[in-house]
C-alpha positions in Angstrom: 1.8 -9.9 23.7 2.3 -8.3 20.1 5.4 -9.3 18.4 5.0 -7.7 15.0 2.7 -6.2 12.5 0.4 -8.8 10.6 -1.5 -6.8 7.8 -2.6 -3.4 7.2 -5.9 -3.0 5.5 -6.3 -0.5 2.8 -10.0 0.1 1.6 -9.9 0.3 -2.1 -12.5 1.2 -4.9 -11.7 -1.5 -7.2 -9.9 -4.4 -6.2 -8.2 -5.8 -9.6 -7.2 -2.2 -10.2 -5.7 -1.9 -6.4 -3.6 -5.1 -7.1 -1.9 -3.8 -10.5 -1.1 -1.0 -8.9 0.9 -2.7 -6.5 1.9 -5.4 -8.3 3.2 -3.7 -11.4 3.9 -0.1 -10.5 4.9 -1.1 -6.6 6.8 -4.0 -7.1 5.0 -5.7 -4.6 4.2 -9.9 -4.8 0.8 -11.1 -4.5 0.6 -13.2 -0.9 -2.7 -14.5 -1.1 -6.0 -14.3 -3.4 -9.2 -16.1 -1.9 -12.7 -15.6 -3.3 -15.0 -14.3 -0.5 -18.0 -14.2 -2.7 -19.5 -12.6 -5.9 -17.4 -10.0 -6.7 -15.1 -9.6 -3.7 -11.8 -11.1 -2.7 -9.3 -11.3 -0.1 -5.9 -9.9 -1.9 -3.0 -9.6 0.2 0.6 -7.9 -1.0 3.3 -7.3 0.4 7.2 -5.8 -1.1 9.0 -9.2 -1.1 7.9 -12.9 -0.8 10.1 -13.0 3.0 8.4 -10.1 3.9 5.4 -11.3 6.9 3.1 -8.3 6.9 1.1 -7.5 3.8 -1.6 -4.9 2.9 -5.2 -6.4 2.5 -6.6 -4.8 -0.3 -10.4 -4.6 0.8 -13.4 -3.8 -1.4 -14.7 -0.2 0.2 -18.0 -0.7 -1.5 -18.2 -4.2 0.9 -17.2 -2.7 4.4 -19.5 0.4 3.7 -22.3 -2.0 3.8 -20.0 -4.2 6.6 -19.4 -1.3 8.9 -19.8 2.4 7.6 -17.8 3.6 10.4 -15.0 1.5 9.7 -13.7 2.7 6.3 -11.1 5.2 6.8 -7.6 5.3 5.3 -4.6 4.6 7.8 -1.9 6.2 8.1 1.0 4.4 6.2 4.7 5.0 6.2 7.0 2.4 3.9 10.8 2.2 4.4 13.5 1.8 2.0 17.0 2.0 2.5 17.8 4.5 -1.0 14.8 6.9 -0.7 16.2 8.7 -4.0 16.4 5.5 -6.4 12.5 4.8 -5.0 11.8 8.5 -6.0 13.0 7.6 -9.6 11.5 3.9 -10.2 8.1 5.3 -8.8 8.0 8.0 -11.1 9.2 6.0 -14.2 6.4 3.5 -13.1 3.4 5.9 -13.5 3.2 6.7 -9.7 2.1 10.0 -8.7 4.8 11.6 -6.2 5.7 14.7 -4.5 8.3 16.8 -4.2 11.1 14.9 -1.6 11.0 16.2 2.1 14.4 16.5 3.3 14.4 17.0 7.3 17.0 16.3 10.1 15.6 13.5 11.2 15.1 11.5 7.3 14.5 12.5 3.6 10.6 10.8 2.8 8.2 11.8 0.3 4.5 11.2 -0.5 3.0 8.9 -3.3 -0.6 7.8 -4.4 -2.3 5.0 -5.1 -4.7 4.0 -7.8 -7.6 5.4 -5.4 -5.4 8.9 -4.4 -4.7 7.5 -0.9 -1.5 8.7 0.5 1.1 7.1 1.9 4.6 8.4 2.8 8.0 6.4 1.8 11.0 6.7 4.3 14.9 6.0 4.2 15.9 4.7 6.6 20.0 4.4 7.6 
């Protein structure tokens, strides 16, 4: 059956834009970059070259025409093992951020991409 997580596809207005975001604002590594046609491409990062699952960053303009019903933004939650040192190197790298969420059961807070989907970073102990 399953045995992990193999990519997560985010749905992203512009591609090249998508990718500097994570690459130079994330700290992410580009996996893989493969020409699918005229002006689309299969990008995969990921948050270190050991790391096996990546995010696909897919061309929403293509899987509108692909399969309307399909483009949606998942639900994604990141860990990191200092939650407050992520806080500070997202803000210093442009990244939009809220306000840290301290509950019983893990500090997190929320962050936006280059598109304004949300995603929710986690320490984790």
């Amino acid at each position: 059956m399953i045995n992990k997580f193999g990519k997560i596809t985010v749905y992203v207005n512009d591609q090249q834009e998508a990718k500097d975001f994570w690459l130079n604002k994330m700290n992410f590594v580009l996996k893989f970059e493969q020409a699918m046609g005229p002006n689309i491409s299969w990008i995969e990062v990921g948050p270190s070259e050991d790391e096996f699952t990546t995010l696909v960053l897919y061309s929403k303009a293509a899987m509108e025409k692909q399969n309307p019903s399909k483009v949606a933004h998942p639900s994604i939650l990141f860990s990191t093992t200092d939650v407050e040192a992520s806080y500070e190197k997202m803000k210093q790298n442009g990244v939009e951020v809220e306000n840290m969420l301290r509950m019983p059961f893990g500090t997190m807070f929320t962050f936006k991409d280059q598109d304004g989907n949300e995603y929710i970073l986690r320490e984790d102990k």
